[in-house]
N, CA, C and O of each residue as an XYZ file, in Angstrom:
376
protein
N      -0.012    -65.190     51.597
C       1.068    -66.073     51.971
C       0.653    -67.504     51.650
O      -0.538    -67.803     51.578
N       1.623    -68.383     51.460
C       1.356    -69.985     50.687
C       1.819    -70.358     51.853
O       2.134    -69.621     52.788
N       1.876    -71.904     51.783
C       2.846    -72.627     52.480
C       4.331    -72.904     52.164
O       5.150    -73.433     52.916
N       4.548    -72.384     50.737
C       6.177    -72.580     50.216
C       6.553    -71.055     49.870
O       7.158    -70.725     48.850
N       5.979    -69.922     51.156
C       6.820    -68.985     51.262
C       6.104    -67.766     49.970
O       6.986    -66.928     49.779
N       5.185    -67.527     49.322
C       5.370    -67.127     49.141
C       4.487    -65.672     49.274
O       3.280    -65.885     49.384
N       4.825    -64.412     49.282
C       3.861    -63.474     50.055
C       3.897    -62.424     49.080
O       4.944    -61.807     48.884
N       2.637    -62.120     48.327
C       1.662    -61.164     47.657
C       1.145    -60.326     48.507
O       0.661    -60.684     49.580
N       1.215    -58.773     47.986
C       0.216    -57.827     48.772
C      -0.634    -56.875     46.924
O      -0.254    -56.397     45.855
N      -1.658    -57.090     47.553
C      -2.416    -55.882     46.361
C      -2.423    -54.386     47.267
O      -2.660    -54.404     48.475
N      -2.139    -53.127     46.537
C      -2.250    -52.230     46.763
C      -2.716    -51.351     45.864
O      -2.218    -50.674     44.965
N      -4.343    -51.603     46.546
C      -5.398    -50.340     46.156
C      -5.615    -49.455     45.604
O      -6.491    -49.239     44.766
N      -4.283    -48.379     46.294
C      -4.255    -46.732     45.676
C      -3.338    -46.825     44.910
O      -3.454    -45.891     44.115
N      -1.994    -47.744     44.545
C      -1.110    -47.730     44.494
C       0.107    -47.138     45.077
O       0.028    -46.104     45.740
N       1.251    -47.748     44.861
C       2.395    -46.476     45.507
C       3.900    -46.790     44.169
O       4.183    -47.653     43.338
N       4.488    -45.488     44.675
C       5.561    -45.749     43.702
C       6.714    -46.053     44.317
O       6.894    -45.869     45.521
N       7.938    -46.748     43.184
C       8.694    -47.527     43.736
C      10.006    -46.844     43.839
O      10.765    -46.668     42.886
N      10.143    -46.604     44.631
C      11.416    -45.707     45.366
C      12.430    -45.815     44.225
O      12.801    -44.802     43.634
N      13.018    -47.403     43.816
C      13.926    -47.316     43.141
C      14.163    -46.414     41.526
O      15.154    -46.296     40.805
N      12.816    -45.917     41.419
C      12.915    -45.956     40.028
C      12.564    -44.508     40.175
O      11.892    -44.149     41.142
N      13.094    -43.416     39.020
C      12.547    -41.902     39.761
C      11.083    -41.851     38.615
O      10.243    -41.036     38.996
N      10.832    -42.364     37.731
C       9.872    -42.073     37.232
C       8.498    -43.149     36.876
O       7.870    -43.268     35.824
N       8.302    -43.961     38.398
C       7.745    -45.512     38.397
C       6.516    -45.158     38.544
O       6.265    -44.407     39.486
N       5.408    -45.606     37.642
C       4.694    -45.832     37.592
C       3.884    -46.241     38.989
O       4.474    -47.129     39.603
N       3.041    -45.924     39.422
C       2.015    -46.763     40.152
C       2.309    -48.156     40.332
O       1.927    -48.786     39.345
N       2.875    -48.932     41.264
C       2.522    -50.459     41.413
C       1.197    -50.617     42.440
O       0.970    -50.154     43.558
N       0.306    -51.628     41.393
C      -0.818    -51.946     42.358
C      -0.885    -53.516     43.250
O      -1.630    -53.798     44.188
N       0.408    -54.576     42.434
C       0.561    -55.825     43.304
C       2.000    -55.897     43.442
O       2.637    -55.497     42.468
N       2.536    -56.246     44.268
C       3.849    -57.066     44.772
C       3.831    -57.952     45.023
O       2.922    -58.324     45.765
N       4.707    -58.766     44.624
C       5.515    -60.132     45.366
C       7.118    -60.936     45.200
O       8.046    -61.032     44.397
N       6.801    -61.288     46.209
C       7.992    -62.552     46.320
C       7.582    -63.772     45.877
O       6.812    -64.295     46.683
N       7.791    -64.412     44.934
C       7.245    -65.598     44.492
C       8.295    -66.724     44.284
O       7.916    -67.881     44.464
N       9.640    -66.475     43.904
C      10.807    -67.467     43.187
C      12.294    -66.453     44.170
O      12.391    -65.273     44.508
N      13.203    -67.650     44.325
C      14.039    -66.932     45.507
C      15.235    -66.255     44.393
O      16.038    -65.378     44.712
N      15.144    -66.815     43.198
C      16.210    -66.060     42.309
C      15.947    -64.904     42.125
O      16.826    -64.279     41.532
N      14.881    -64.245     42.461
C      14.906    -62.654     41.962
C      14.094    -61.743     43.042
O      13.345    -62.045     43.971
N      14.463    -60.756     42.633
C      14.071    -59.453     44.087
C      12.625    -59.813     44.211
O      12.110    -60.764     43.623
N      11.981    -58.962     45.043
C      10.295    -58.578     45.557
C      10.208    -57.562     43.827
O      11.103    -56.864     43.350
N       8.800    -57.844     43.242
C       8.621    -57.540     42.109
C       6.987    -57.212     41.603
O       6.098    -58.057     41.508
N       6.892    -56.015     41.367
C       5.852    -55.291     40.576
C       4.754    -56.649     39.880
O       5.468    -57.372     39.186
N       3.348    -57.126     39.888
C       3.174    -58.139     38.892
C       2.339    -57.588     38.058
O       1.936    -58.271     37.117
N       1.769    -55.853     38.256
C       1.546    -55.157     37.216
C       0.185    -55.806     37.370
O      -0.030    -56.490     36.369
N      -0.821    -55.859     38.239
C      -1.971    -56.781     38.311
C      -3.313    -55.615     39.014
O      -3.905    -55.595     40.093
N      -3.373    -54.738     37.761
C      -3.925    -53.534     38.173
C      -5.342    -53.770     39.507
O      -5.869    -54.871     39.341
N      -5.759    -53.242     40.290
C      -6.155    -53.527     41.442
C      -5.787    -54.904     42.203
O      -6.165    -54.996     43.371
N      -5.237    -55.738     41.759
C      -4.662    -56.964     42.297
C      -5.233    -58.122     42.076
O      -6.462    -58.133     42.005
N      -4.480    -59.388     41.913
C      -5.180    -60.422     41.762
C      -5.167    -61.299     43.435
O      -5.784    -62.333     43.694
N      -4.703    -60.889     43.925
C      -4.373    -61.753     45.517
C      -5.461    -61.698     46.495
O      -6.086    -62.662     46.937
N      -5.669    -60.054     46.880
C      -6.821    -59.990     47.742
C      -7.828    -60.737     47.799
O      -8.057    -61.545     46.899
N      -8.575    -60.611     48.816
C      -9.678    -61.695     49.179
C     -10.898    -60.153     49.528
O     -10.770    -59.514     50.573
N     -11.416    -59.978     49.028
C     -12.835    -59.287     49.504
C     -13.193    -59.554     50.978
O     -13.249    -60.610     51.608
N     -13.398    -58.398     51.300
C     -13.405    -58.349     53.089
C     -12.565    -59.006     53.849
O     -12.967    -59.514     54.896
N     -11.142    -59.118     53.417
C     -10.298    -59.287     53.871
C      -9.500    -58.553     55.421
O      -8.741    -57.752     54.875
N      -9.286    -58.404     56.747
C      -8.968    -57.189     57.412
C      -7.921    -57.019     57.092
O      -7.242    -57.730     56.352
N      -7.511    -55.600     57.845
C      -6.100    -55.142     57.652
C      -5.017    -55.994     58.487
O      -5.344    -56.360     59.616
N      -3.964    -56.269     58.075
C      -2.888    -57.010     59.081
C      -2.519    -55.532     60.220
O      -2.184    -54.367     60.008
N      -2.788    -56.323     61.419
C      -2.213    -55.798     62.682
C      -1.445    -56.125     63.456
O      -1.752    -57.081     64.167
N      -0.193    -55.505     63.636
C       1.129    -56.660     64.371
C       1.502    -57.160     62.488
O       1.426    -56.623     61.383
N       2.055    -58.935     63.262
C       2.736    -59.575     62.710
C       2.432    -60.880     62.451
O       1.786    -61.460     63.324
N       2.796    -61.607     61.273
C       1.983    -62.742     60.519
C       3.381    -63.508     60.174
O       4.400    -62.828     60.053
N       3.422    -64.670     60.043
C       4.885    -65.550     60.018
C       4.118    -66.729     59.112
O       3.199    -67.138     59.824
N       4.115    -67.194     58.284
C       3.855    -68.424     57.318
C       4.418    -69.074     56.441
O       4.561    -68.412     55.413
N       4.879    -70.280     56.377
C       5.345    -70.915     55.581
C       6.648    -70.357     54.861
O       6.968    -70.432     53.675
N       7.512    -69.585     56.284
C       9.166    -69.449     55.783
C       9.020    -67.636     55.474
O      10.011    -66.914     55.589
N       7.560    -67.048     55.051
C       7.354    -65.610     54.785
C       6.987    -65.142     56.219
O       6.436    -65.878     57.037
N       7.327    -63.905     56.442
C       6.653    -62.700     57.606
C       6.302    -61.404     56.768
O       6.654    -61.139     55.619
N       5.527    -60.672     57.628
C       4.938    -59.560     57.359
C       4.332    -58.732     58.581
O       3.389    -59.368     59.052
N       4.494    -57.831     59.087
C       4.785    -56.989     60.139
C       4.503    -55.384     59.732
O       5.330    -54.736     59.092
N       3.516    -54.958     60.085
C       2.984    -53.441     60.326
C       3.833    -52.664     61.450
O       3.807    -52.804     62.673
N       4.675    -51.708     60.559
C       5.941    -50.618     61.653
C       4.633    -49.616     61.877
O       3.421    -49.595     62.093
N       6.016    -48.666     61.622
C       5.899    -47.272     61.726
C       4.982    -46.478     60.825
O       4.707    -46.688     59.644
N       4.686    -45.793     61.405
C       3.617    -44.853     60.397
C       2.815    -45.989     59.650
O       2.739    -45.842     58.430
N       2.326    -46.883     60.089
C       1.227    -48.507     58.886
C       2.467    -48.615     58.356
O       2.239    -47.810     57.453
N       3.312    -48.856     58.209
C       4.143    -49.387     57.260
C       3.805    -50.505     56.895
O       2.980    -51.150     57.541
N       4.407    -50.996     55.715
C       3.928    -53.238     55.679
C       5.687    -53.413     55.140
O       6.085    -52.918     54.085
N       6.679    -54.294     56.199
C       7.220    -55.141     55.219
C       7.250    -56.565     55.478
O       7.106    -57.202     56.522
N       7.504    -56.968     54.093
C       7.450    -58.830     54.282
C       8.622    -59.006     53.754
O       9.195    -58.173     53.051
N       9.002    -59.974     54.026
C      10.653    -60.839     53.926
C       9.854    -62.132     53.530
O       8.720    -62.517     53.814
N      11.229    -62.846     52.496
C      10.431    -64.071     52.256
C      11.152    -64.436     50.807
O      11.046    -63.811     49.752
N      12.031    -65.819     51.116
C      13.344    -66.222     50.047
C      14.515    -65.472     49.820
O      15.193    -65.462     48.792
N      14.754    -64.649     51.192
C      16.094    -63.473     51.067
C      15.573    -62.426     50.510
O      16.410    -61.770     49.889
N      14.480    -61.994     50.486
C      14.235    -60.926     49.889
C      12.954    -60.207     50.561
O      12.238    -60.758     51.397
N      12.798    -59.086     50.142
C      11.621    -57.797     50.809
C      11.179    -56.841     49.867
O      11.568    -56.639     48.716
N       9.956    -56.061     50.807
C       9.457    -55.002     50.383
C       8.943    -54.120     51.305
O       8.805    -54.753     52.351
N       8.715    -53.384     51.398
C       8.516    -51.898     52.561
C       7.156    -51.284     51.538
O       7.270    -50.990     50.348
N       6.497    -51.236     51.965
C       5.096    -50.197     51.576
C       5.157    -49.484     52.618
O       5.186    -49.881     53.783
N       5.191    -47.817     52.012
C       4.711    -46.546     53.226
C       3.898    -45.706     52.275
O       4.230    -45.515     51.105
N       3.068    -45.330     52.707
C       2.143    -44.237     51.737
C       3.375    -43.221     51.110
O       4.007    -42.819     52.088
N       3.893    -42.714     49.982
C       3.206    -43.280     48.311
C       3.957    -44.014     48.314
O       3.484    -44.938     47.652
N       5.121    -44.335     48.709
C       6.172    -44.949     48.361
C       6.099    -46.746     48.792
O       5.539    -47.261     49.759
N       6.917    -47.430     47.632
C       7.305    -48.729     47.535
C       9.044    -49.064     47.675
O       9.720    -48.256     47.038
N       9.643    -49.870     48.233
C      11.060    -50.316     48.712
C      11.392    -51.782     48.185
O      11.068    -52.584     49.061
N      11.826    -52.303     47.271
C      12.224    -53.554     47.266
C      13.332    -54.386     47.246
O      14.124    -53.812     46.498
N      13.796    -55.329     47.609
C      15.405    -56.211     47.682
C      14.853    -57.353     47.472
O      15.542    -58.372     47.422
């Protein structure tokens, strides 16, 4: 998360993206620019993470972005009208 909103997650194992029936593995997401959906950056193990980073527990609010652990670990973040849902394999984006 930045201070102008904007919220990256790297994902590890990858997961695939609901919308698409034959999607590839995404290993980063984000929200970066408010003109366009939550989006794949194709950044094979990720460029965002921080090494020994912990896992988010609960809920995180920064600079206009949130991000909040549901059900079953779920992760979604909101952030410029837009989202993403990570659930093991699967990816969700608007």
């Amino acid at each position: 998360m930045t201070p102008n909103g904007v919220v990256a997650c790297d994902i590890p194992d990858g997961l695939f993206l609901t919308q698409i029936p034959t999607s590839p593995k995404v290993y980063d997401i984000a929200i970066d620019v408010p003109w366009f959906p939550a989006h794949p950056t194709f950044g094979i193990g990720g460029p965002r993470g921080h090494g020994g980073s912990k896992q988010l527990e609960g809920s995180i609010t920064y600079g206009g972005a949130n991000c909040q652990v549901g059900f079953n670990n779920s992760l979604t973040c909101t952030s410029m009208g837009h989202s993403f849902t990570a659930w093991t394999p699967y990816l969700t984006v608007s």
